[in-house]
C-alpha positions as CSV (number, residue, x, y, z in Angstrom):
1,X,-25.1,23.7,20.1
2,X,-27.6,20.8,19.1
3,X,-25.4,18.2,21.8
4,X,-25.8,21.0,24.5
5,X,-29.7,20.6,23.8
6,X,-30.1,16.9,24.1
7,X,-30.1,16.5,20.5
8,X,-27.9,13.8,18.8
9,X,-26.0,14.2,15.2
10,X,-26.4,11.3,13.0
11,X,-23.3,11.4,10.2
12,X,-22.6,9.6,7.5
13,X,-25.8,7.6,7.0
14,X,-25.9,6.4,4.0
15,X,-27.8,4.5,0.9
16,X,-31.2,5.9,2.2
17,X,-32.2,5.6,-1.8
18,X,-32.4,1.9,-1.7
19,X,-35.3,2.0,1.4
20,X,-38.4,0.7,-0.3
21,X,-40.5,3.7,1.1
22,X,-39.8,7.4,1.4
23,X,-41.1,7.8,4.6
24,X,-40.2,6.2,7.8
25,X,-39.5,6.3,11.4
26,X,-35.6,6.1,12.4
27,X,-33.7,4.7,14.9
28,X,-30.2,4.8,15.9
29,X,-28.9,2.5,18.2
30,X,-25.2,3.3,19.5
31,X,-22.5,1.3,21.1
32,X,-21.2,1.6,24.6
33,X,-17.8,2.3,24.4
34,X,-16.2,3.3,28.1
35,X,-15.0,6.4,28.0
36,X,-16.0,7.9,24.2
37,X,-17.9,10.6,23.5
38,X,-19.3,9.0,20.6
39,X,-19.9,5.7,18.4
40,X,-20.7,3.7,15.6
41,X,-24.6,3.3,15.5
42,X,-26.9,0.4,14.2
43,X,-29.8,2.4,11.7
44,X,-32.9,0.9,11.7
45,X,-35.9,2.0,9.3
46,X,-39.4,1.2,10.6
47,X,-42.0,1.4,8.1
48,X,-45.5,2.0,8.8
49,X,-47.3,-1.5,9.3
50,X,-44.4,-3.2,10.5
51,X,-44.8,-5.2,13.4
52,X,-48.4,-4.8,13.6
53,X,-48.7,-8.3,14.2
54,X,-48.8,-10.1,17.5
């Protein structure tokens, strides 16, 4: 139902309690693998204020 809406399912992530904040933005970044319907991911927290400088 939520793949049929354009909305990925993130599984299994894990250790969230050791992020130094309890709020940030996620991203997942997949593999390309030919052929699967899924993949592994890379998670990446962004917390406010990172970044900000040029």
């Amino acid at each position: 139902m939520l793949l049929g809406q354009g909305i990925p399912i993130m599984e299994h992530v894990a250790h969230l309690e050791t992020l130094p904040a309890p709020r940030f933005q996620f991203v997942g970044v997949p593999s390309r693998i030919r052929g699967a319907t899924g993949s592994p991911i890379r998670a990446i927290a962004i917390f406010e204020g990172e970044g900000a400088h040029a």
